[in-house]
N, C-alpha and C positions, 0 to 999 in steps of 0.2 A: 525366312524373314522377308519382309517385305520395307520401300521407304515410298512414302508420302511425299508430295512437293508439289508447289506452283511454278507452271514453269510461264514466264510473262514473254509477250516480244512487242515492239510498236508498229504500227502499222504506217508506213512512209511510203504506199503506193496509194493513187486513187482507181484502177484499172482494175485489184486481182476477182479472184473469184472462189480462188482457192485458197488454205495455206495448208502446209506438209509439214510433219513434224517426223524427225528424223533422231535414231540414237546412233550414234558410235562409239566402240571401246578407246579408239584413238585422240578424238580429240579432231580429228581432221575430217573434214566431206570431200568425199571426191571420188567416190568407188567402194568403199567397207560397210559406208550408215546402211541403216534398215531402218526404213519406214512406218513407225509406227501409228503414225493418225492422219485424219484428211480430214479439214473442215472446208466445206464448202457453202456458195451461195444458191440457194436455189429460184432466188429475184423476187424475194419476201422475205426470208429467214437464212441461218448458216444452220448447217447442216452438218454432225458430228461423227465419225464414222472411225472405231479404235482399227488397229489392223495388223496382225502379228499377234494376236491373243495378247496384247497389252493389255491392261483396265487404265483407261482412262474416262476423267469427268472434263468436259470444258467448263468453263466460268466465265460467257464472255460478258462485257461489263456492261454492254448491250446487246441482245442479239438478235437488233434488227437495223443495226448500225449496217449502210448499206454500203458499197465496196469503194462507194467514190470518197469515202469518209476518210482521212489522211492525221494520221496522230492519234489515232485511237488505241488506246493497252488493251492488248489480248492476253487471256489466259485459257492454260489448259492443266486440271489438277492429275499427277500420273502417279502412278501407284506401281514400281517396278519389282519385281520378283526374282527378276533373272541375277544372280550370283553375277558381281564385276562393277567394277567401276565405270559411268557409261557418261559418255556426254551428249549434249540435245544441241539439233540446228534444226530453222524453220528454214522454210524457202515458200516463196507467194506463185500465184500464176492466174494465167487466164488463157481466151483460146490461141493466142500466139507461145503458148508454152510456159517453163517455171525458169524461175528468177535461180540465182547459183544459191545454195542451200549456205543462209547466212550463221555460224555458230554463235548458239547462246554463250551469257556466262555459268550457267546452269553443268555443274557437274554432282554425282552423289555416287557412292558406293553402297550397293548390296549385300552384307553378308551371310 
């Protein structure tokens, strides 16, 4: 069995380049998540790349909303498979590195 979900976050830098989507069983970031998607900009478009054999679709609301854009909702639609109850964090970045992996309210079980 598989669940369906949008997972939203806002976008409150004007600097990234990237943002990281992240699961964990726990609830906490900080050494367990696995990394599940990278979107990126490539200074025209973001760029959507799943990672971990996850299926994910992004939805961004624009997606050519350029990185200095601030308050803009991202979405990314995931499609999870793996058995567990998992929770999602984003974290942003750019070429001075990634921002601390901020936890969604986004949790769902698999069974």
């Amino acid at each position: 069995m598989s669940e369906t979900f949008r997972l939203l976050w806002k976008d409150l830098a004007d600097n990234q380049t990237n943002f990281k989507i992240y699961r964990s069983s726990s609830g906490t970031f900080g050494g367990e998540e696995v990394l599940i998607a990278i979107l990126e900009w490539n200074g025209s478009t973001w760029n959507f790349s799943s990672v971990n054999g996850l299926s994910l679709d992004y939805g961004l609301y624009d997606s050519s909303e350029a990185p200095s854009s601030v308050n803009v909702v991202w979405g990314a639609q995931v499609i999870d498979s793996v058995v567990g109850t998992w929770y999602y964090g984003i974290s942003s970045g750019n070429e001075a590195g990634d921002s601390d992996i901020v936890p969604t309210s986004t949790s769902i079980t698999v069974t």
